[in-house]
C-alpha positions as CSV (number, residue, x, y, z in Angstrom):
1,X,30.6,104.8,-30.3
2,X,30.5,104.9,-26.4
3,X,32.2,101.5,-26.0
4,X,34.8,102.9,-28.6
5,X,36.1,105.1,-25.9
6,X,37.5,103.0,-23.1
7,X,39.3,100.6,-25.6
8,X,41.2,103.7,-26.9
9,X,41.8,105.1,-23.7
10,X,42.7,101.4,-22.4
11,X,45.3,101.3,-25.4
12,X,46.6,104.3,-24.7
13,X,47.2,103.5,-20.8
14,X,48.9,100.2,-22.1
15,X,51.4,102.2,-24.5
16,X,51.9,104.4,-21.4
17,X,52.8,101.4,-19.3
18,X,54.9,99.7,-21.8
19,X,56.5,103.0,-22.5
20,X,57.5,103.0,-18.6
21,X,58.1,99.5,-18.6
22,X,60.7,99.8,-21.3
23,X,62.6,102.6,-19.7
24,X,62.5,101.1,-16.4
25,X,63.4,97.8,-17.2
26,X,66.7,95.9,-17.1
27,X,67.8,96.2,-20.8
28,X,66.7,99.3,-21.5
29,X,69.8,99.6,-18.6
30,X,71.6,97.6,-20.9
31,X,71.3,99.9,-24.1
32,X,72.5,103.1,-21.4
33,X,75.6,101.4,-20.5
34,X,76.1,100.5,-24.1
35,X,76.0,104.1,-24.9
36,X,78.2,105.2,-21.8
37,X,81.0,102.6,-22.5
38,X,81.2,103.4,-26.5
39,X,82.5,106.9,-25.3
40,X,84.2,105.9,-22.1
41,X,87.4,105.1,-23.8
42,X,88.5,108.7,-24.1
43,X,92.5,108.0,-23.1
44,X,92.8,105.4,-26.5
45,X,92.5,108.8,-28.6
46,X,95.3,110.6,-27.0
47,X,97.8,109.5,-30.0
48,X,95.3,111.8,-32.2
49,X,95.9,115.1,-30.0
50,X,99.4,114.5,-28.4
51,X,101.0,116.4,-31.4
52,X,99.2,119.0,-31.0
53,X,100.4,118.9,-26.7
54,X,103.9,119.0,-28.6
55,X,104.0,121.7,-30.5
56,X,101.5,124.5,-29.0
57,X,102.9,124.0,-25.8
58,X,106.6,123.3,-26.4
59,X,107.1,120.0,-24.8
60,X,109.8,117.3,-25.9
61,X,109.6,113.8,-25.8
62,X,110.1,113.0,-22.1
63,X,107.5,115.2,-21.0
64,X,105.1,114.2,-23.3
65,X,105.4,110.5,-22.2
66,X,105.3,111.5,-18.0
67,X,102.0,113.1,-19.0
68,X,101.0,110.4,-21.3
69,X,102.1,108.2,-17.7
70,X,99.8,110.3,-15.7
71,X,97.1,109.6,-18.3
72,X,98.1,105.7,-17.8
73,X,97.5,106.5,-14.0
74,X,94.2,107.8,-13.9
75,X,92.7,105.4,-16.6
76,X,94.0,102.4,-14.9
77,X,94.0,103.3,-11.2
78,X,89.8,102.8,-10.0
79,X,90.0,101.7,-6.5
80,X,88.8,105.2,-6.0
81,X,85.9,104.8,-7.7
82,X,85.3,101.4,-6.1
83,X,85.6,102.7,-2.5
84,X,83.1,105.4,-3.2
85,X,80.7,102.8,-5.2
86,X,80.6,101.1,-1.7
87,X,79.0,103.6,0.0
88,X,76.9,105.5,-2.6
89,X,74.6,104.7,-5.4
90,X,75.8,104.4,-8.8
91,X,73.8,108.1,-10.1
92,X,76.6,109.4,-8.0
93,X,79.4,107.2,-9.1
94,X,78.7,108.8,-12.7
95,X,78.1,111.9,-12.2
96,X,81.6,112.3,-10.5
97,X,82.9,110.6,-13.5
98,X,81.4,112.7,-15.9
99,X,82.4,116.1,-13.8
100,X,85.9,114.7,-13.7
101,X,85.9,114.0,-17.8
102,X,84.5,117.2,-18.4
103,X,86.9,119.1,-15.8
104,X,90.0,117.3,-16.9
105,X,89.6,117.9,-20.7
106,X,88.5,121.1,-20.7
107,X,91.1,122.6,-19.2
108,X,93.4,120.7,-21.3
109,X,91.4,122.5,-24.3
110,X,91.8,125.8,-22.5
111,X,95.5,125.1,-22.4
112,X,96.0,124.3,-26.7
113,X,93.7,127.1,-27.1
114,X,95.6,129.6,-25.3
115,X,92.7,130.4,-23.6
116,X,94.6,130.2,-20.5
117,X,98.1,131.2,-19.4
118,X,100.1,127.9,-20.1
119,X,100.4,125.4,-17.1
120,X,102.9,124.2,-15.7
121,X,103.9,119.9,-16.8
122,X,102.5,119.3,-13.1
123,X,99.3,120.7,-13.7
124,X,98.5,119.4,-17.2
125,X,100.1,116.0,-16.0
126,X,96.9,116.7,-13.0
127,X,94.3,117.7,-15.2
128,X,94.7,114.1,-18.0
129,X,94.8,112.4,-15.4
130,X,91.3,113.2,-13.7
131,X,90.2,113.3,-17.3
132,X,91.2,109.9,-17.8
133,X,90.1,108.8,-14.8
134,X,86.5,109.4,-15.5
135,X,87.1,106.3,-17.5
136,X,87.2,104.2,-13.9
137,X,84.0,105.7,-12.9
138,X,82.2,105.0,-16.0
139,X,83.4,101.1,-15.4
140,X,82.5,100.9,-12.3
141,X,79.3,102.5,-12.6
142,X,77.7,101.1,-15.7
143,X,80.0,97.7,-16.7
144,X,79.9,96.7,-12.7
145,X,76.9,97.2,-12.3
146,X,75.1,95.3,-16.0
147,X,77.2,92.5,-14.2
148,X,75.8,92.6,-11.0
149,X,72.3,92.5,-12.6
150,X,73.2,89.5,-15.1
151,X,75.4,87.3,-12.8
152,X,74.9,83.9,-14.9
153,X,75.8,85.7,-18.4
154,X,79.0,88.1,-16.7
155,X,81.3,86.6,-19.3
156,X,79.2,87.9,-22.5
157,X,78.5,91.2,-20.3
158,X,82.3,91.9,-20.2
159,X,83.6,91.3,-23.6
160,X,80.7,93.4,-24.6
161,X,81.0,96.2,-22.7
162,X,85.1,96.1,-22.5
163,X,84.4,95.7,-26.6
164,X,82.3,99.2,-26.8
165,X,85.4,100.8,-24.6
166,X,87.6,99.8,-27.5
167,X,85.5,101.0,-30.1
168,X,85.0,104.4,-28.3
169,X,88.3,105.6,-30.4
170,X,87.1,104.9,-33.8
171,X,83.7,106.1,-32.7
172,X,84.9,109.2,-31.3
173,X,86.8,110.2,-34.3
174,X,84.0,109.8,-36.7
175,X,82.0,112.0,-34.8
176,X,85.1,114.5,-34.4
177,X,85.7,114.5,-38.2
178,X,81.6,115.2,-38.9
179,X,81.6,117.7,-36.4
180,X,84.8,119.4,-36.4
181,X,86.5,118.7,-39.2
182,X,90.7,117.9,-38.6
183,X,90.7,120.2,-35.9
184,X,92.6,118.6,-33.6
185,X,92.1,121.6,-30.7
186,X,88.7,120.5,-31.3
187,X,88.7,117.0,-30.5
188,X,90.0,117.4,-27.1
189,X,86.5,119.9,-26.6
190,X,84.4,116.8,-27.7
191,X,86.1,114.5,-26.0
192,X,85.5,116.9,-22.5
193,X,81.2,117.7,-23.2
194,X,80.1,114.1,-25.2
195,X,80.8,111.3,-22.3
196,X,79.5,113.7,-19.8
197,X,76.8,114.6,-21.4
198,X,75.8,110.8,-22.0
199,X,76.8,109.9,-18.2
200,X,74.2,113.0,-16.8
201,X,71.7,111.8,-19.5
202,X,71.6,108.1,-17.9
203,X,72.3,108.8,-14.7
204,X,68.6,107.3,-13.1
205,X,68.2,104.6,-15.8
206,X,72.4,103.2,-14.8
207,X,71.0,101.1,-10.9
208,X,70.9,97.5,-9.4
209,X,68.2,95.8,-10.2
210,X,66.5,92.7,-9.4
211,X,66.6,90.6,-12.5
212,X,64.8,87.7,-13.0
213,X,66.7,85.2,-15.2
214,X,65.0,84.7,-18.8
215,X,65.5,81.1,-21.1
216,X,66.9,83.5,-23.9
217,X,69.0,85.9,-21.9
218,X,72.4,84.9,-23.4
219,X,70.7,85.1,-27.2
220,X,69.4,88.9,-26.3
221,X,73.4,89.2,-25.3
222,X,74.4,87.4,-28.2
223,X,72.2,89.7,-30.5
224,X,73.4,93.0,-29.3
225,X,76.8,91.3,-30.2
226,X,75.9,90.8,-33.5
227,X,75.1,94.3,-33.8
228,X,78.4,95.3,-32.4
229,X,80.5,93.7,-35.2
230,X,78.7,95.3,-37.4
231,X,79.0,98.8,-36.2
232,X,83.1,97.6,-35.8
233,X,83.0,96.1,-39.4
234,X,82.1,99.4,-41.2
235,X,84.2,101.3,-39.3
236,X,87.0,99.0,-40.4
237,X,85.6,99.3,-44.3
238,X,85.4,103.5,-43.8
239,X,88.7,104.1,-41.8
240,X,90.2,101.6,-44.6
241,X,88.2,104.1,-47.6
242,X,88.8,107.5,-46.1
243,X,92.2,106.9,-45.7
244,X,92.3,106.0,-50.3
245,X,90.0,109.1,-50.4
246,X,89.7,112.1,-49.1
247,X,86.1,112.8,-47.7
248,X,84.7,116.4,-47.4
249,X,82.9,117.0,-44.0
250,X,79.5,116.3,-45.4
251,X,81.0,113.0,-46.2
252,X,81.8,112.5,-43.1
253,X,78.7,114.3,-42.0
254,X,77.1,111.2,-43.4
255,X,79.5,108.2,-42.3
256,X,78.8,109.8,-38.6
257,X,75.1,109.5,-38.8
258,X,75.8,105.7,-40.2
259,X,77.9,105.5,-36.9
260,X,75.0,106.6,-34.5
261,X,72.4,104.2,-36.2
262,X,74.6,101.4,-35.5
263,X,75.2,102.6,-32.1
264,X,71.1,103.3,-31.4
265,X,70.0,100.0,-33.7
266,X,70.7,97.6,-30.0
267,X,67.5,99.9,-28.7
268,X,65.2,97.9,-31.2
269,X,66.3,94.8,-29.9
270,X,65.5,95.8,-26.5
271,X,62.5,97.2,-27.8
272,X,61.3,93.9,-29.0
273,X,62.3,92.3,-25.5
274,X,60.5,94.4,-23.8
275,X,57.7,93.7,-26.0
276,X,58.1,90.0,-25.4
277,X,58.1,90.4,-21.2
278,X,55.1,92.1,-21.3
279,X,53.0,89.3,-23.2
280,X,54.1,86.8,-21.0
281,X,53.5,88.7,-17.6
282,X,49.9,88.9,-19.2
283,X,49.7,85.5,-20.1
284,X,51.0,85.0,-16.4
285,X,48.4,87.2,-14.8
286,X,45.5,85.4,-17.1
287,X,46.9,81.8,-15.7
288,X,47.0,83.3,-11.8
289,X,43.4,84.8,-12.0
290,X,42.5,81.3,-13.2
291,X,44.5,79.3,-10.8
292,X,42.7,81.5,-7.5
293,X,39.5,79.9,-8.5
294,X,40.5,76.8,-6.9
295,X,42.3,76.1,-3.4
296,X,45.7,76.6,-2.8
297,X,47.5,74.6,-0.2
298,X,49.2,76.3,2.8
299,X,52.2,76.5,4.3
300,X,53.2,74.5,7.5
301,X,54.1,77.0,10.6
302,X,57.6,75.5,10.9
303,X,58.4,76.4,7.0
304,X,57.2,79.5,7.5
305,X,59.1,80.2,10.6
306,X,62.5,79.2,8.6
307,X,61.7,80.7,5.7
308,X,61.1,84.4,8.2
309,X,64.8,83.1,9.5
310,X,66.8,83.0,6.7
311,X,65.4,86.7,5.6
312,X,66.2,88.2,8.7
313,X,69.9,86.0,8.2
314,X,70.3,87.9,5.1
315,X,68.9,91.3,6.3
316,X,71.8,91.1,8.6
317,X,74.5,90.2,6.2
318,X,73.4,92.7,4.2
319,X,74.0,95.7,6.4
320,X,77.4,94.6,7.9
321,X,79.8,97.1,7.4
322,X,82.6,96.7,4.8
323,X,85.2,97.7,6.9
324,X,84.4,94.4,9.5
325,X,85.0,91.5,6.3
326,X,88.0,93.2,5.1
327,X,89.9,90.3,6.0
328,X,86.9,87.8,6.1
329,X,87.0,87.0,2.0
330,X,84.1,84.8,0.8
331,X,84.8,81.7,-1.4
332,X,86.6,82.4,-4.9
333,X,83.8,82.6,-7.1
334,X,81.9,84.7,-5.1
335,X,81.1,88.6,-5.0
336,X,84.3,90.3,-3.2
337,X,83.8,94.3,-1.5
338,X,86.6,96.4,-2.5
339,X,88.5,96.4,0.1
340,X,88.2,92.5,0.7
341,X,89.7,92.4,-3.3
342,X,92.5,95.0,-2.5
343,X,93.9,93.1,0.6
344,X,93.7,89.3,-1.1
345,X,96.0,87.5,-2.5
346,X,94.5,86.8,-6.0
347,X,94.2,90.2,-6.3
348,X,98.0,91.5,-6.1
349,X,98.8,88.6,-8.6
350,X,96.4,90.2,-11.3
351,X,97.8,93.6,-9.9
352,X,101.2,92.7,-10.5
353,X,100.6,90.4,-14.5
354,X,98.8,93.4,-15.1
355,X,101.4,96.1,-14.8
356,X,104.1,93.3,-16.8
357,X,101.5,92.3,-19.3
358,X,99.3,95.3,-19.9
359,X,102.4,98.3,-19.4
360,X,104.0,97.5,-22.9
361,X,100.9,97.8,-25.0
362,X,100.1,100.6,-23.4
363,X,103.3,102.0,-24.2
364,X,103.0,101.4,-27.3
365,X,99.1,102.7,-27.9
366,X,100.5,106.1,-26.6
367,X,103.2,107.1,-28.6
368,X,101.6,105.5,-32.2
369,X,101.2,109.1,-32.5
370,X,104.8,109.7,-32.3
371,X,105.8,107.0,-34.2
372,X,103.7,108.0,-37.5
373,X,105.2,111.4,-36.8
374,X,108.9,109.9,-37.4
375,X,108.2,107.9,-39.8
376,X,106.7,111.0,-41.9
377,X,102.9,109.8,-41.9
378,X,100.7,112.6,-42.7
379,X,97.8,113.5,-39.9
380,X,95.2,111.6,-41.5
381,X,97.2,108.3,-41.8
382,X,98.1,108.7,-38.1
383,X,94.2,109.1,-37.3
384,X,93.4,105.8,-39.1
385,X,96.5,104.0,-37.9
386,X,94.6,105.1,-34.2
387,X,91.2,104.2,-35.7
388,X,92.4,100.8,-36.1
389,X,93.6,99.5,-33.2
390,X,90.4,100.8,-31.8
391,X,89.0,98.0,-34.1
392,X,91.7,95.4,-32.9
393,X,91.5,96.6,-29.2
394,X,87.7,96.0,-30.1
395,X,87.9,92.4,-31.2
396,X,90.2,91.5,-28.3
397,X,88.0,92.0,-25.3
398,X,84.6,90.4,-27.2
399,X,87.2,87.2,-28.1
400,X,88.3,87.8,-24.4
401,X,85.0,87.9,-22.6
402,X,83.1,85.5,-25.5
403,X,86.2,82.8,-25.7
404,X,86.5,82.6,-22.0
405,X,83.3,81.8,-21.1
406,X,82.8,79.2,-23.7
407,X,86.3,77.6,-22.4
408,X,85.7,77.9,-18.9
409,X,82.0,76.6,-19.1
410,X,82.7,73.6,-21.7
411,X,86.7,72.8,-21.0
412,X,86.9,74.0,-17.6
413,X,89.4,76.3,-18.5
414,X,90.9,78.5,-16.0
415,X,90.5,82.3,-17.3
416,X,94.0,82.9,-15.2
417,X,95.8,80.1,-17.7
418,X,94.0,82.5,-20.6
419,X,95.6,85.6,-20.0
420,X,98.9,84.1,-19.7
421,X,99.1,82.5,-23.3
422,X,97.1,86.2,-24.3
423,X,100.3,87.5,-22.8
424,X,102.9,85.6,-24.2
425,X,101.4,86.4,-27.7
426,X,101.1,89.7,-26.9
427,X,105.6,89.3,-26.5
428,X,105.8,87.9,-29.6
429,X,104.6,91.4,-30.9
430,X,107.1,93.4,-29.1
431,X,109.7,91.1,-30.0
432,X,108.7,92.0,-34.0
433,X,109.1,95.7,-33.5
434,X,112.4,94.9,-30.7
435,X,114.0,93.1,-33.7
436,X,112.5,95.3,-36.7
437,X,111.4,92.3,-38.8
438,X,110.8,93.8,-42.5
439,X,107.5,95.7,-42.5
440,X,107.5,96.5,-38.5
441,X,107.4,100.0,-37.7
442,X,110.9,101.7,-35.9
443,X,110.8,105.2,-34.1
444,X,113.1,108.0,-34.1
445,X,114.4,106.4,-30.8
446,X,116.4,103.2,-32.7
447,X,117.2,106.0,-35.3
448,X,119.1,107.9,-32.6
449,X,121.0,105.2,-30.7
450,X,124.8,104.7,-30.1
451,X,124.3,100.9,-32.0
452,X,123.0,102.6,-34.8
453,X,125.3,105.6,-34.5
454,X,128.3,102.8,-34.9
455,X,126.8,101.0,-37.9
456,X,127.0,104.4,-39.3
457,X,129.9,105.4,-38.8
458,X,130.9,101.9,-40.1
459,X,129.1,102.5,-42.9
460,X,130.7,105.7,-43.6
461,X,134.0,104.9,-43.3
462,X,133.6,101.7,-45.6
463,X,132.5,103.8,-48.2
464,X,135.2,106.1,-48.0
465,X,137.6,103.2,-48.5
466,X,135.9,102.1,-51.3
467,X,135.7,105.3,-52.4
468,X,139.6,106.0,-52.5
469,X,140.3,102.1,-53.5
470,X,138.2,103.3,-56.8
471,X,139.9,106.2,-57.0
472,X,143.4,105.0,-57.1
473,X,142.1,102.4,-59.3
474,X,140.6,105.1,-62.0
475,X,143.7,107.0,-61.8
476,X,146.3,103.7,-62.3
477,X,144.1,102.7,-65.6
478,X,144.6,106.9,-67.3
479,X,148.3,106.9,-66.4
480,X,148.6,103.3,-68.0
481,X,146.5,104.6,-70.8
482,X,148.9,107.8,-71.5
483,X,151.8,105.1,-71.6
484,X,150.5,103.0,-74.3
């Protein structure tokens, strides 16, 4: 019985360790960002509230679209974030995030409410766009920073992390729909207290780490990929079903906790990765005791002298200030400072394909609201019409990060040659709704048009004509008919 007692409490100090170990280690950091980034794409759900902007607070179409611009702004403009990243630690990169997310919604849910005097275009048009901006903070604080830690796999880390921003619409309105029911109002208030809520409840595990590069790295990756197409392939199948039925809200009481497994299953996989690293750091620690027996050779003076040198080298580099390599940019390839990415060329030239490429699909994402509106889609079709390019916007930033790296590692092919045939394809979809090919939506804009106004009028006045031609015709044919 007495030597019963230290192997239970020796088991329970090793749960307690691997319990620490699992929180403190690299993917358990991971499974946070993961869980920040799946409800950092707050701006992709404003087609689902910007009715309700509309018609509580009496704006028209051109003022809904400059704060649907401001909204654009803050979600796309992060060198804030990155010049305060430089200088601070990432806890407080995301905790400004989530202060500016819950700030920026909330007042915006004060303002539908009418729990506030309504503001003034300038100050709504303020508060969406530090709202969205929270968005750059929770990039640069948890997707920067997973690729700092995993430099050799930063291709896989994008695309999955990007792919998690996509799904955050679909994800978001399940939860809205379990919670809330079709409450608009009230998805603005989730969309304000659930991403900073997550951001405050991560903000120690979210840091740079030194990561020591594992053989199966890329399969962990790989597997917390799999899990994300699932989560995005039964959100397809009940977007797809709850637009043929209509679900009560224990329904989608019950779709929602689906959601949320999916979202918490990547936690077993780090789980079980954990597990591994700690068996072989015992088996490592059995094979060093072993190995200390015997003699181990030492070091030369001379190595140990250069070795002392290059640390101190990198001591150095390591505390010289950002503002003194602004213009001092280290090869292509290598890890830029933001201020060195702002003031380079290669960076302007994303800047300015960015703006070309990216501004039409923006465009586009933010009035799909709108469009179902004109086209006379009830509120629930226009929810899963938003649901689903959550799912598409999903599947283009895995294929983006995935593809890209496979390319570039395999076929040497350049990323920058990538995003222009992305873009080009991307045109080919405007063109379709430019054109209106049969089946491709058109707005109340083309309905309201002076080319569209002439073919009407046109119109009209051929059928008047043909009208009057019948007319004269039916009238000819009776008076020949009394003369017979």
């Amino acid at each position: 019985m007495e030597g019963a007692k230290p192997k239970g409490g020796g088991g329970l100090a090793s749960k307690k360790t691997f319990i620490i170990q699992l929180l403190t280690g690299s993917w358990f950091m991971v499974f946070a960002s993961l869980l920040i980034m799946s409800t950092a794409g707050t701006p992709y759900a404003f087609g689902l509230y910007s009715n309700v902007l509309k018609s509580v607070l009496g704006y028209d179409q051109s003022t809904l679209n400059l704060i649907s611009f401001f909204k654009d702004v803050g979600t796309n403009v992060g060198v804030l974030s990155g010049l305060i990243a430089e200088v601070t630690p990432t806890w407080f990169v995301l905790s400004i995030g989530a202060v500016l997310n819950f700030f920026g919604y909330i007042m915006i849910w004060l303002a539908v409410t009418e729990r506030m005097a309504k503001p003034h275009v300038w100050m709504m048009s303020l508060y969406i766009c530090l709202g969205a901006n929270s968005t750059a903070f929770a990039n640069t604080g948890a997707l920067v920073t997973s690729v700092k830690n995993f430099p050799e796999s930063r291709g896989v880390v994008l695309g999955l992390l990007k792919g998690y921003v996509g799904l955050s619409g679909a994800i978001i309105t399940q939860l809205y729909h379990a919670i809330y029911g079709n409450d608009s109002k009230s998805l603005i208030l989730l969309i304000a207290w659930l991403p900073a809520a997550i951001s405050f409840l991560f903000l120690r595990t979210i840091r740079i780490m030194k990561v020591n590069r594992q053989k199966n790295e890329l399969q962990v990756f790989y597997n917390f990929l799999y899990i994300s197409l699932g989560l995005a392939g039964f959100l397809m199948i009940m977007i797809i079903v709850q637009q043929k039925v209509t679900f009560t809200k224990s329904e989608y009481s019950g779709s929602a906790a689906a959601v949320l497994i999916l979202l918490f299953l990547p936690l077993a996989v780090v789980i079980m990765e954990e597990n591994y690293i700690s068996k072989s750091k015992n088996f490592s620690m059995i094979d060093t005791e072993k190995s200390s027996t015997g003699t181990t050779p030492s070091l030369p003076e001379s190595t140990l002298a250069k070795a002392n040198l290059i640390t101190e080298v990198q001591d150095t580099e390591k505390h010289v200030s950002c503002w003194k390599n602004v213009f001092k940019p280290p090869e292509r390839g290598e890890d830029y400072t933001i201020l060195q990415a702002l003031f380079s060329i290669d960076m302007l030239i994303l800047f300015f394909s960015a703006i070309c490429g990216v501004g039409g699909t923006l465009t586009a994402i933010d009035n799909l609201g709108q469009m179902g509106t004109a086209l006379g889609y009830p509120a629930r079709s226009i929810s899963t019409f938003v649901s689903l390019v959550s799912i598409w916007n999903y599947l283009g930033r895995v294929v983006a990060g995935l593809v890209s790296e496979i390319l570039l590692k395999k076929y040497k092919f350049p990323r920058p040659l990538m995003l222009t045939l992305v873009l080009l394809l991307a045109c080919v979809g405007h063109l379709l709704i430019a054109f209106n090919h049969s089946g491709v939506l058109r707005t109340k804009k083309f309905y309201k048009s002076d080319i569209y106004k002439k073919f009407r009028e046109e119109a009209w006045a051929a059928e008047k004509e043909m009208a009057m031609a019948g007319n004269s015709i039916g009238s000819q044919d009776t008076n020949n008919g009394q003369r017979r």
